[in-house]
C-alpha positions as CSV (number, residue, x, y, z in Angstrom):
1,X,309.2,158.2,99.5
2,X,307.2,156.5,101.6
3,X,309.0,156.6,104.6
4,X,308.8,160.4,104.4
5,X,305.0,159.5,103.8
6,X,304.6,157.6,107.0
7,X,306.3,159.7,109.4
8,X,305.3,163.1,108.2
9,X,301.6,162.8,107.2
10,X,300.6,166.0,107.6
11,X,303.4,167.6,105.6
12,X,303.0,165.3,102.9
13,X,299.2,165.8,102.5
14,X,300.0,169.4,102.4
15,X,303.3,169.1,99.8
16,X,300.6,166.8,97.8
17,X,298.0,169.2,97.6
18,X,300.1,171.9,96.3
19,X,301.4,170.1,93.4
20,X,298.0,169.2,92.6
21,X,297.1,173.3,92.7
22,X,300.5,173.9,90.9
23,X,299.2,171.1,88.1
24,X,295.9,172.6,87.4
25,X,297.4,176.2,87.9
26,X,300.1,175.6,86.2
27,X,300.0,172.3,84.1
28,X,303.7,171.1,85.2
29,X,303.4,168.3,87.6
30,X,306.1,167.4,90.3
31,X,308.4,164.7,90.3
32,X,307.5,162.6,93.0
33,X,311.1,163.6,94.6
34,X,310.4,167.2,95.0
35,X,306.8,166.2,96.7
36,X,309.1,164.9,99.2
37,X,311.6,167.9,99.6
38,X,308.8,170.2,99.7
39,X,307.2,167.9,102.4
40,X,310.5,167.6,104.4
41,X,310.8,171.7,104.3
42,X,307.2,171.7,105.5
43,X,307.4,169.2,108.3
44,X,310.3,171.8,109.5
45,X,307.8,174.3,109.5
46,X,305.1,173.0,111.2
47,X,307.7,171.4,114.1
């Protein structure tokens, strides 16, 4: 995880701060592995 960290930033600060919304929204947290799908799909997106 944190090579995905490191070389996407940006996408994982974003993919962190929606599972923190999704947590207090919500109350389910997410596995740290799908913090770092949803900031791989992100990083796609902001390419």
């Amino acid at each position: 995880m944190a090579i995905v960290e490191s070389q996407n930033e940006r996408a994982f600060n974003i993919a962190k701060k929606i599972s923190e919304y999704m947590d207090i929204k919500f109350g389910h947290e997410l596995p740290d592995e799908e913090i770092m799908l949803m900031a791989m799909q992100i990083q796609r997106i902001l390419k």
